[in-house]
N, C-alpha and C positions, 0 to 999 in steps of 0.2 A: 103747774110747775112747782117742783120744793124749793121753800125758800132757805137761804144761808148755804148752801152747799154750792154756790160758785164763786170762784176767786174775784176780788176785785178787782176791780176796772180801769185804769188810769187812763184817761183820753188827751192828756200830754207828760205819756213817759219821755224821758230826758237821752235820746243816744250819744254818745261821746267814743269818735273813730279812733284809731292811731294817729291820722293824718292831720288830727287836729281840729274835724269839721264835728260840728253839734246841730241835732234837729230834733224835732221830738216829733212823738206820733201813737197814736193809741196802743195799752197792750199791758198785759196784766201785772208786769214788774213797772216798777217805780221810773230806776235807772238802769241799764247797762252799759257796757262796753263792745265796741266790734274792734273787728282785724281790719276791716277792708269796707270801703263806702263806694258810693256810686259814683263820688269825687273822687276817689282815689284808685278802683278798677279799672285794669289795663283796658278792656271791652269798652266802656264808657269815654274813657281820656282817647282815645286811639293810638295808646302807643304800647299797645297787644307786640306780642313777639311769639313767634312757635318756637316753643323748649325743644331742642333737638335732645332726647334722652339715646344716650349711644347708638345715635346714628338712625336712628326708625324713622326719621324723614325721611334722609337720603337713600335711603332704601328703597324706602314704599316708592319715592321718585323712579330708580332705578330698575323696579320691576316693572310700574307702568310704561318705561320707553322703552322696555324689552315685549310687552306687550303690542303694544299700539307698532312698534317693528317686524313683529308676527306679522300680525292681520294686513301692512301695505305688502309684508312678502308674498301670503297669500290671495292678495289680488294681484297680484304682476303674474302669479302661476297663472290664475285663472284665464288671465288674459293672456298670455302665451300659449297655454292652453287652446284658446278657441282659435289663437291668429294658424297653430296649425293645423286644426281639424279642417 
């Protein structure tokens, strides 16, 4: 392996979040900064929300019960269907 051609090593770089929380943890910069931490992501906290971006929720809702209203109609055929044959 050639030596001097890999970046050094810090095995406690220093992260410092928005939210105020600080840890450190291996990795070739000294220090950085983050946006967003495990303390402070909606997924981890649980207080997650679905962005409704104009409407693409309520939508995709409302094609699935237009869906799943299909298929109970074509079962009630079916079965009408066979109650007259």
């Amino acid at each position: 392996m050639k030596k001097e051609i890999h970046p050094v090593y810090y095995s406690s770089a220093r992260v410092r979040c928005v939210c105020g929380a600080e840890f450190t943890l291996g990795s070739t910069k000294e220090s950085f900064a983050v946006e967003i931490c495990s303390r402070c992501h909606p997924f981890y906290t649980g207080k997650g929300k679905i962005v409704d971006t104009a409407g693409r929720v309520e939508r995709f809702r409302v094609r699935a019960r237009k869906k799943a209203e299909g298929r109970e109609k074509t079962k009630k055929q079916r079965v009408k269907k066979q109650k007259q044959s």
